[in-house]
C-alpha positions as semicolon CSV with decimal commas, in nm:
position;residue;x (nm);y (nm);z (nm)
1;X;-3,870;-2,054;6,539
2;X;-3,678;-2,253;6,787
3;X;-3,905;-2,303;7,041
4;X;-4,159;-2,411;6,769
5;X;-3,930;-2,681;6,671
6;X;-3,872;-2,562;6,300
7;X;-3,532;-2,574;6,175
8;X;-3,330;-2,297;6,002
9;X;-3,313;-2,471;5,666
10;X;-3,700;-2,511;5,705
11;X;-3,712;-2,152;5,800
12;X;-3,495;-1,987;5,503
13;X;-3,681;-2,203;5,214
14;X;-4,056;-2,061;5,416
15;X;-3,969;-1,726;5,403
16;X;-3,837;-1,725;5,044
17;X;-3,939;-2,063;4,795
18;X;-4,242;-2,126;4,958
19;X;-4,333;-1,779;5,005
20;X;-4,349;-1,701;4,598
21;X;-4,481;-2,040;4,537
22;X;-4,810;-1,983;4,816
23;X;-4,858;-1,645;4,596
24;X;-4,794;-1,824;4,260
25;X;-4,463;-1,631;4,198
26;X;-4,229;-1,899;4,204
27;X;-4,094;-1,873;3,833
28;X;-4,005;-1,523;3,895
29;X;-3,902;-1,497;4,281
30;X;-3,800;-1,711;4,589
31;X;-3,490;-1,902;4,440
32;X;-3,141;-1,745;4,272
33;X;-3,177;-1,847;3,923
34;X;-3,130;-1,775;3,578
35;X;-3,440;-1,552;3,436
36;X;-3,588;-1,473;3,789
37;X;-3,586;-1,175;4,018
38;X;-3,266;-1,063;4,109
39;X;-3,406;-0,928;4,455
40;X;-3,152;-1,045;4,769
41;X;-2,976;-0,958;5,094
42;X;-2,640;-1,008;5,180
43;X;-2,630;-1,072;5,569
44;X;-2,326;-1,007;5,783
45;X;-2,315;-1,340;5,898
46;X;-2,433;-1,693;5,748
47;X;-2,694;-1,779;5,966
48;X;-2,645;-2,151;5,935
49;X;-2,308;-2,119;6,133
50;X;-2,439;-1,877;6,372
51;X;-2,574;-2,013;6,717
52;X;-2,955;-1,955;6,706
53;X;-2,981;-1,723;6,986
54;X;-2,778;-1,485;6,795
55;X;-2,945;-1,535;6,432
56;X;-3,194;-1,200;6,526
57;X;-2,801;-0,999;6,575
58;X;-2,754;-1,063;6,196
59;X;-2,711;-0,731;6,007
60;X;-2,806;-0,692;5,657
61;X;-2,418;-0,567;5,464
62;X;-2,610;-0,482;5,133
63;X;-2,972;-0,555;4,978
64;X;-2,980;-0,562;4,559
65;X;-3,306;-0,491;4,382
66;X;-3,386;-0,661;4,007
67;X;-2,973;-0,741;3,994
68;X;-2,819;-0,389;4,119
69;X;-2,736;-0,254;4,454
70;X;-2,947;0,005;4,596
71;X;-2,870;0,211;4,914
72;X;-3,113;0,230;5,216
73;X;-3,185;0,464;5,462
């Protein structure tokens, strides 16, 4: 994403807002708001204060499914 000159803010709001919105799903996913989806990651690290070289590293510490925690394997 780097190399192609796209910035992580750019990058975050592609892969989730703009996502749901291209598929017509953004007034129930893509955002963290009252009424929608509750479907989310928590990462390890934030990856707006991690150098971008290192961004890939990032480990997922816990992934929640319509609002509740679920275990993977």
């Amino acid at each position: 994403w780097q190399a192609a000159g796209i910035d992580l803010r750019t990058l975050l709001r592609a892969a989730t807002l703009d996502n749901a919105r291209a598929f017509g799903l953004d007034r129930e996913l893509g955002s963290i708001e009252v009424g929608k989806q509750a479907d989310l990651v928590v990462l390890e690290k934030n990856p707006r204060k991690t150098p971008p070289a290192e961004i890939r590293n990032i480990k997922v510490s816990q992934t929640w499914i319509d609002g509740k925690p679920v275990v993977l394997k």
